[in-house]
C-alpha positions, 0 to 999 in steps of 0.5 A, a space after each residue: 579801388 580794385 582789389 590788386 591795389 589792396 595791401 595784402 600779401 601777394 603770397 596769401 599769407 595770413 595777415 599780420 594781426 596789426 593789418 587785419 581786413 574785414 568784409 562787410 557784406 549787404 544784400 548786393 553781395 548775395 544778390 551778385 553771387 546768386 542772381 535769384 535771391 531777393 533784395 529789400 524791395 522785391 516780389 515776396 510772392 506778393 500776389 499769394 499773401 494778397 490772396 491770403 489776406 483777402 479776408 482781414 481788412 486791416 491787413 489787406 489794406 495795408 498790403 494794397 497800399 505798400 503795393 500802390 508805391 511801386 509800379 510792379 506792385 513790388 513791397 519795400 520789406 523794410 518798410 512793411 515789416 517795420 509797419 506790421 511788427 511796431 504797431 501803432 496806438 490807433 490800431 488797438 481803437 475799438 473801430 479798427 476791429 482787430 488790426 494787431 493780430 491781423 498784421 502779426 499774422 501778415 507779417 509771419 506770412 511776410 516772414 515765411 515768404 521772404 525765406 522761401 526766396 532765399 531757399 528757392 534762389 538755391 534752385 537757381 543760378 549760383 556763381 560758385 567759382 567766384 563765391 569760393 574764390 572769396 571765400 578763399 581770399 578770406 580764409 588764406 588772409 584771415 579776414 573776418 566778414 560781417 554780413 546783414 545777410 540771412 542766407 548761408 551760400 557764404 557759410 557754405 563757401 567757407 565751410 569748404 576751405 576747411 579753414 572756418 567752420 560753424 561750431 566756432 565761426 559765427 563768433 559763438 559755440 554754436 552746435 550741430 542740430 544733429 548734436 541734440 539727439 547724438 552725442 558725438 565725441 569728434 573735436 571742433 577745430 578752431 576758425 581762422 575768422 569769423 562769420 558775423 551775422 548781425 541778424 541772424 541766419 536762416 540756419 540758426 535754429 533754436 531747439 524746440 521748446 525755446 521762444 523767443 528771445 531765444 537762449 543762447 545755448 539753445 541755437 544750433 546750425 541746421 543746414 542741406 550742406 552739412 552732410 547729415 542726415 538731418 531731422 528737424 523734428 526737435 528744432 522750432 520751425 522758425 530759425 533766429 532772425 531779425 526781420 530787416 525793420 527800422 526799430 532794432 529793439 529785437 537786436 537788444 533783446 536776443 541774446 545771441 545777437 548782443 554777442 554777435 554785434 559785440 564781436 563786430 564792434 571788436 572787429 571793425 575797431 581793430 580793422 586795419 582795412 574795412 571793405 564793404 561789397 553790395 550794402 546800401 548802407 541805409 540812411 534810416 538804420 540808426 543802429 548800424 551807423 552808430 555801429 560803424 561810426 563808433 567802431 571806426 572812428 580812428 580808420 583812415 578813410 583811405 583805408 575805406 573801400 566800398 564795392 557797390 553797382 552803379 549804372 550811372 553817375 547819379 546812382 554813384 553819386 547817391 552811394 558816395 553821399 550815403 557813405 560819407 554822410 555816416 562815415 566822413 570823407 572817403 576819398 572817391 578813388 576808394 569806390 568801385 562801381 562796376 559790382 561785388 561779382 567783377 571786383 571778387 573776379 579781380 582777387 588774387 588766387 
């Protein structure tokens, strides 16, 4: 379906309550608007953290083998952090040396790689014409988005149409980081729609002192486009995220995000319309499923619409079969194949 088919004002007004539309967004959306950003199974740097652990067996070994399985020496990120974060009872043995703290120190190691391909991709092409376009669709439309993306170029995006902003925007009151060595007497608007980040994002950064999991008074927003003077001197050095693993028990256990994911369940459930752009949709994500299949269940399907790429009929045939085998019989004239970048250059301006 392309966008000129969806049922929105033709002015851009805002969308009555009754017909509201949400975004969700995956890897592919980010990957469409800013080509150097990573996806899933990807290269972390993964030739320097083969370096790094050269020295740890248990670690090195594991490393190697997830290596092995692609034929670029690629790491299925999902598939590695889930290995290095739900450790196994043989790894504790007497004869597996110390396994568990080398593969917790693997995976910070995996973690600080996987960030720097985001900060890095922000040195790269960006297609801003079409983010902002998006951004404004969502803005002049009310359209709340709800995304498994860690990076901020949409927050960004947003932040620009002077109509969401991230004190209000990321379904919490999330301050400033300048706010926790200033006082500042300026009022917060309101947003017209939510930023929901299922999670976490590379710039939620909790205030130093405070371990996970992380209270929720204690985040704040710390970000290059903020337009401060930004010290980062008081804030942890890691910022609230919840690596892309299989087992969601983290989700449960940060705070902030039984909030945020409360929040997108009321969202998806009144949705009028729900389209995502670039996910994958992951048939071993239990959590989300059960997310989408709950929040959704009396949608029609029809008003289902799913933008992914395909490259050929196999790879939308798998996509259609991921989606209807999570959320039932969406019709095929509801899938658009040609990309998140192509079908965002078709919204109305």
């Amino acid at each position: 379906m392309s966008p000129q088919e969806s049922p929105v004002d033709s002015n851009n007004a805002p969308q009555d309550a009754s017909r509201k539309r949400v975004f969700v967004t995956g890897a592919g959306f980010t990957r469409a608007l800013v080509p150097f950003a990573p996806l899933l199974v990807d290269d972390f740097n993964n030739d320097s953290l083969e370096d790094t652990v050269r020295g740890l067996p248990n670690a090195s070994r594991l490393l190697n083998r997830e290596r092995s399985k692609h034929p670029e020496g690629h790491v299925d990120i999902e598939r590695l952090m889930t290995r290095l974060d739900a450790l196994m009872p043989y790894d504790y043995a007497d004869d597996a040396g110390n396994a568990a703290n080398e593969y917790a120190f693997l995976l910070t190691e995996l973690r600080r790689a996987f960030l720097g391909r985001l900060h890095k991709a922000r040195q790269g092409k960006i297609y801003r014409e079409e983010l902002d376009r998006f951004a404004k669709f969502c803005a002049d439309n009310s359209c709340s988005c709800i995304t498994f993306n860690y990076d901020d170029f949409l927050d960004e995006a947003l932040a620009r149409t002077d109509q969401w902003n991230p004190y209000r925007g990321y379904g919490f009151y999330c301050r400033s980081s300048p706010d926790g060595i200033s006082s500042f007497s300026w009022k917060v608007m309101d947003s017209r729609l939510l930023l929901l980040k299922l999670h976490g994002s590379i710039n939620w950064r909790p205030k130093l002192g405070y371990s996970s999991p992380v209270a929720l008074d204690s985040i704040t927003h710390h970000h290059d486009w903020s337009g401060y003077d930004l010290d980062s001197h008081h804030l942890e050095p890691e910022p609230v995220i919840v690596p892309p693993v299989l087992s969601k028990s983290s989700l449960v256990e940060q705070p902030v995000l039984r909030l945020v994911w409360s929040r997108a369940f009321n969202e998806l459930a009144s949705a009028h319309q729900v389209t995502f752009i670039g996910y994958s949709f992951p048939t071993t994500d239990i959590a989300v499923r059960t997310l989408f299949s709950e929040a959704m269940e009396d949608l029609p399907r029809e008003n289902i619409t799913i933008v992914n790429l395909a490259e050929d009929e196999s790879e939308a045939d798998a996509t259609r079969k991921a989606y209807r085998a999570a959320l039932g019989d969406i019709p095929d004239e509801q899938f658009y194949f040609d990309g998140a970048l192509e079908w965002i250059r078709g919204l109305p301006s």
